[in-house]
N, C-alpha and C positions, 0 to 999 in steps of 0.2 A: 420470524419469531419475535416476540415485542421484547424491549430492550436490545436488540439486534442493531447495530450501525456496521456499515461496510466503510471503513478508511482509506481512500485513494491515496499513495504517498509519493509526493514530486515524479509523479508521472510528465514531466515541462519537453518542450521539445531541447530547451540548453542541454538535458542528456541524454536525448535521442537521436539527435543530429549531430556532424553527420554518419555519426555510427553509431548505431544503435544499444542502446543496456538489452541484454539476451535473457529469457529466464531457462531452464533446462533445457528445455524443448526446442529453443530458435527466438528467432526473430518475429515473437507472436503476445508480447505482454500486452501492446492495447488491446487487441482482439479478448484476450483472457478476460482482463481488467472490465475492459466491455460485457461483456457476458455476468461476469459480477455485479456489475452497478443495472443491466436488464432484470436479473433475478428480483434483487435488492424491490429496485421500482415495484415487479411484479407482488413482491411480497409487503409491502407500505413501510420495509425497513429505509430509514434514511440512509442518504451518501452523504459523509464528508470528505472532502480532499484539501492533501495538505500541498503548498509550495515552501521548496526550499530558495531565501533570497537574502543574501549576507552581504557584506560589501564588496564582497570579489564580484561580483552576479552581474550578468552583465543589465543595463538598463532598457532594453529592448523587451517590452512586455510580450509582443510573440513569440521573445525564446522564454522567457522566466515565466508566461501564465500557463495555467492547466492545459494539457494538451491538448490541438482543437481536434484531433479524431476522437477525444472520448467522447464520452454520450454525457455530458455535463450539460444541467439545467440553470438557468440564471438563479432560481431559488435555494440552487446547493451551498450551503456553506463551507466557505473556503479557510483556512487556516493557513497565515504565513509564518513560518519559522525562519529563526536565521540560525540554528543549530541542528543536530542530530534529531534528539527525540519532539518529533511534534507535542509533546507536553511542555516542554522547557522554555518558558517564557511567552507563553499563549494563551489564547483563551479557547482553546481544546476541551479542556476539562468543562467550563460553562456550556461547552456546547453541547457536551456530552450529557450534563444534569440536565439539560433542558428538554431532551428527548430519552431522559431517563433509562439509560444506556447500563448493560451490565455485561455486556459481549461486545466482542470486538473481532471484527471481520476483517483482515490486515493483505493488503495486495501492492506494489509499488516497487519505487525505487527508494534507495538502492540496498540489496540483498547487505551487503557487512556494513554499510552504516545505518542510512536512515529508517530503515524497515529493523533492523537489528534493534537499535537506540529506541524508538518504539515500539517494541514487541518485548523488550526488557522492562523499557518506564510503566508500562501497560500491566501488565504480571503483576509488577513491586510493587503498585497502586492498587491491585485487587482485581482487576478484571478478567472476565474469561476473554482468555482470548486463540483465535481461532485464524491462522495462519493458512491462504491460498498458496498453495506448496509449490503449485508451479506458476503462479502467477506476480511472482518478485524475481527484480533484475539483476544482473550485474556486468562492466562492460566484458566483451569479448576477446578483447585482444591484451589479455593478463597473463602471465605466466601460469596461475592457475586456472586451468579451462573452469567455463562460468559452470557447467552441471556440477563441475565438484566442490569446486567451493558452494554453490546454491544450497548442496547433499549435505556439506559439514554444519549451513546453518541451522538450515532444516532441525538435523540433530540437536544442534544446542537447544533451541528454542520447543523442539519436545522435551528435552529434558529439563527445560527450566518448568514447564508445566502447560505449554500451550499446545492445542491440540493443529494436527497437520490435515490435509482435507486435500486434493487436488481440486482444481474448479468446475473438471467436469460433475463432482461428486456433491459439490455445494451447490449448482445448477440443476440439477438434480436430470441428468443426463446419463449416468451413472451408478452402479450402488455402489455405496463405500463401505 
């Protein structure tokens, strides 16, 4: 759909290793994430991906860059944050005018911050935005199991006004 961008969010191995952020289902977000930025491609909608890298971070570019199992093209534009919302002191927004964006395809890590943090800044700003339901993470070994917390975001973020989608349903594998 033109105006259509798919947003990869610190998909990095620093928080896949060595245990993995889980989305509902298991230990299957780059798989997910995968299948979203194949669609994406198929459909001439762009990928952005963002990294989170703050001064905690370690300085090792193989943990802190883009994940190397994703399906990332040298031509993708990368976005570094060193906060929550990839809007928050970036140049997100330029990239977004520039490929004349008015949806937002939101998949990544992590489920209560950084996918939270943009998918809230994203709304506030205007955008539609459009949430891979089970294709956002969070880690697994939390007091609250990651399905339910994933469930309560989920909720917020329909109620704040973004629409939920599983990926089989946005690949169009599925009818939704």
């Amino acid at each position: 759909m033109s105006g259509d961008v798919l947003l990869v969010i610190d998909v990095q191995r620093v928080y896949m290793e060595p245990s993995p952020m889980v989305t509902r289902d298991g230990d299957d977000l780059i798989e997910k994430c995968n299948q979203l930025i194949r669609k994406a491609r198929a459909d001439g909608v762009p990928v952005l991906f963002v990294r989170h890298m703050d001064r905690t971070s370690p300085e090792d570019e193989a943990l802190t860059g883009i994940h190397p199992n994703l399906n990332q093209q040298a031509s993708d534009p990368v976005v570094t944050k060193g906060f929550g919302s990839a809007f928050f002191k970036t140049d997100l927004e330029e990239h977004l005018a520039n490929v004349e964006a008015k949806r937002l395809v939101v998949c990544g890590l992590a489920t209560f911050g950084c996918v939270n943090a943009t998918v809230m800044c994203a709304l506030c700003k205007g955008y539609d935005v459009v949430v891979a339901e089970d294709a956002h993470g969070t880690p697994q070994d939390t007091p609250t199991p990651a399905a339910e917390m994933i469930a309560v975001f989920n909720g917020i973020w329909k109620g704040a006004g973004a629409v939920l989608r599983p990926t089989a349903g946005l690949v169009g594998e599925s009818p939704v």
